[in-house]
N, C-alpha and C positions, 0 to 999 in steps of 0.2 A: 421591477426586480426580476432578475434572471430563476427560471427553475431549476431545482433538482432530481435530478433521479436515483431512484437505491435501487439495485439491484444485487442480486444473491447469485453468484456462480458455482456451482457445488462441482468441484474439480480436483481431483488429486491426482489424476495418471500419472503425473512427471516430476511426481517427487520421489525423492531418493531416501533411504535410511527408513522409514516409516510414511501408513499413510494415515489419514483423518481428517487432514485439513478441509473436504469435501462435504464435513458434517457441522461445519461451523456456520453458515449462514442464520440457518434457525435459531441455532442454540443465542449467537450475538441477540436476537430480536426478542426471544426470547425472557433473557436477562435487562433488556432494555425497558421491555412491559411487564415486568415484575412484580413494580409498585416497590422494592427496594429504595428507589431513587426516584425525581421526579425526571424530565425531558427536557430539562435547560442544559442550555449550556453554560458556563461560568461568565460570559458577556452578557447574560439575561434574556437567550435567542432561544425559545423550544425549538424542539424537532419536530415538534405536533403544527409544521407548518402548512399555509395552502400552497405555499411553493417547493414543498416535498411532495411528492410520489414516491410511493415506493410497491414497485413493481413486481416483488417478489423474488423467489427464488427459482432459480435455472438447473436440474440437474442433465449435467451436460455430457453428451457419449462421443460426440466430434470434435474434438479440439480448438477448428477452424470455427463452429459455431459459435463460440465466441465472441470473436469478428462481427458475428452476424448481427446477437442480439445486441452488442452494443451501438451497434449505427442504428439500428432502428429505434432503440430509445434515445439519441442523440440526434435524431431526426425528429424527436416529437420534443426534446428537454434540451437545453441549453448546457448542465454541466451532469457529471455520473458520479454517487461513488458508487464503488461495487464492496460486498463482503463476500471474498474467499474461501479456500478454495487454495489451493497454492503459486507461488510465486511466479509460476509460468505464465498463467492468465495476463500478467500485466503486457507482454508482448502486442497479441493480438486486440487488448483493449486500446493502447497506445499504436496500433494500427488502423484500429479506425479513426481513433481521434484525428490522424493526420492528416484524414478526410477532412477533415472541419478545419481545422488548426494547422495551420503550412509551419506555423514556429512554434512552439514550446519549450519551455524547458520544465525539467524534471527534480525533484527531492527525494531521494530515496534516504528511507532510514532501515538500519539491517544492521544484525550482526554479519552479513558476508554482502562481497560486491556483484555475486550474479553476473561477472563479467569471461565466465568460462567460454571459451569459443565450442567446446562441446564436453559434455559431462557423462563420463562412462559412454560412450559412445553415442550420446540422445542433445543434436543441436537444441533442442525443443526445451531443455529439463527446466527444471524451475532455480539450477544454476547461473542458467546460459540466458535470461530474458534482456538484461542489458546490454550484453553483447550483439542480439537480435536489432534490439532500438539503435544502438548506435551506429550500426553496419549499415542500416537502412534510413540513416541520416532523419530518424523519428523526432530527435529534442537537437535543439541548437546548444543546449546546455546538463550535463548530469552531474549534481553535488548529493553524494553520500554521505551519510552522518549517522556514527554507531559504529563504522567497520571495526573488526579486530580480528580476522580470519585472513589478511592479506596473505596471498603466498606470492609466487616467483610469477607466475602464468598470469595472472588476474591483475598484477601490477604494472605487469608488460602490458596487458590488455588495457587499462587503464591510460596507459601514457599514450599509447595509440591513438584511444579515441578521445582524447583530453577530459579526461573524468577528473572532475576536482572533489577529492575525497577528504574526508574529517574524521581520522581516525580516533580511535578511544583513547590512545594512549598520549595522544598529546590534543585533545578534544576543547577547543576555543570557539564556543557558536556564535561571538563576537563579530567572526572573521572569513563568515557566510555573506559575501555578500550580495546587494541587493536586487532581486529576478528582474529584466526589463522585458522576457516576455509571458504570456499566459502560464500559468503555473498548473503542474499534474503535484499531484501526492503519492509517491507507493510506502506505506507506512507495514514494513513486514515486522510481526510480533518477536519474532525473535531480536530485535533492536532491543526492546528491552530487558536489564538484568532478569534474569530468570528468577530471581527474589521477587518480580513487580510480577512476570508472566511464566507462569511453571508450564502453562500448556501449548509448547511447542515444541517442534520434532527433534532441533536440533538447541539444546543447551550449552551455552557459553558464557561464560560465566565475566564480569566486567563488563556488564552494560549500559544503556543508559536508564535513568530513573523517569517514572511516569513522568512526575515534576517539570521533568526536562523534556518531555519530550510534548506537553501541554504546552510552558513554557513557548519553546521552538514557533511551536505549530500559533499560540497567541501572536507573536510578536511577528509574524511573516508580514512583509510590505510586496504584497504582490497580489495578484489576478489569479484566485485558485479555480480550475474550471473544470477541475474532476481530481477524482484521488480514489484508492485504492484499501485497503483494510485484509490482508492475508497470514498464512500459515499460522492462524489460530488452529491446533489440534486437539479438539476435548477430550480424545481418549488420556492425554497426556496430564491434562489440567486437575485443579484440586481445588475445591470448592467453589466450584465457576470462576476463580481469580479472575483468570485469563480474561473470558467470556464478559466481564464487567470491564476488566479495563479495554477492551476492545470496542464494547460499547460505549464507554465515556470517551474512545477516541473519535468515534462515530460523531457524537452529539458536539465534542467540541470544533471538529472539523465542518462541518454543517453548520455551525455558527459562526466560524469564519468566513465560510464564503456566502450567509446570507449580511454581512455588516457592509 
């Protein structure tokens, strides 16, 4: 069996509206070792496994570092997740991976598609990271699930780089279909209704349900070989919500890619 690696990126420079998301790594592991809940996953997998590591957390002052610490634990582990830290991170983590992985494709779930070619003036921002992956031919494939923020720019952007997206408003997870190569996760909290996660920066209301996005993540037929966990905000949250279902995404994504 392949290993895992956790790692904590504590990163917020390149978010916009609000920051926080750099305080969320702890707090997720935090609420994980609780004793609230136990460490299974709903398939019967703990996370209390010999094939997780988990390596701690990164507070990070160089952007590019990034890049760094994730080749080096992908140099010692087989697949990553990381807990965030905001949205931009997924760039440079999906930069190294393509060190390892020449093909990939991607799942992004979001209330927005991060396909801005630059946001306020910053290529970097935590708008613009799949525009970064695309531009630089990172996944052979990107499906979005959750959008509802589409504007005129980002749609353009989309058709460009053939983003096949699955908006809320007319939202068939039927009709996702099925990955033929290695599989990344970027699961941003703001995907779900802000009724399931109040702690994030940017609120939008019509999203999707835990449910749904356990669901999703259960029923994948693919090769997951890293994933992502971002723009959880504690300042924003209310009674660790957030912080718990971000942990329950944790646990149940770590239990799909140990089956």
């Amino acid at each position: 069996m392949k290993n895992i690696i956790i790692q904590g990126i504590q990163f917020d420079n390149n978010s916009s509206y609000q920051k926080g998301p750099k305080l969320a790594p702890p707090l997720i592991r935090k609420v994980l070792h609780c004793g609230s809940s136990n460490l299974y996953a709903e398939n019967g997998i703990s996370i209390e496994s010999e094939y997780i590591q988990d390596k701690g957390d990164f507070d990070i002052k160089d952007y590019f570092d990034i890049e760094k610490i994730t080749q080096k634990h992908l140099n010692i582990g087989d697949r990553i997740i990381t807990l965030g830290g905001d949205h931009s991170i997924t760039y440079p983590i999906i930069k190294a991976y393509h060190n390892k992985y020449k093909k990939i494709d991607i799942l992004h779930i979001d209330a927005h598609s991060d396909l801005y070619d630059n946001f306020e003036g910053d290529k970097l921002s935590h708008a613009c990271p799949f525009a970064r992956i695309m531009e630089s031919d990172f996944a052979e494939r990107l499906v979005q699930v959750g959008i509802r923020t589409l504007n005129t720019h980002q749609a353009e952007q989309a058709e460009k780089f053939n983003v096949e997206i699955h908006q809320m408003k007319d939202l068939d997870l039927s009709k996702i279909k099925k990955f033929e190569n290695p599989l990344y996760i970027s699961l941003d909290m703001d995907g779900f209704d802000p009724a399931f996660a109040p702690g994030v920066s940017h609120h939008e209301p019509g999203g999707l349900s835990s449910r749904q996005v356990i669901d999703l993540i259960q029923n994948l037929d693919a090769e997951i070989i890293g994933a992502d966990i971002v723009e959880y905000n504690p300042t924003r949250d209310f009674q660790e919500m957030t912080a718990f279902l971000a942990a329950k995404m944790l646990k149940e994504i770590s239990g799909k890619m140990l089956t």
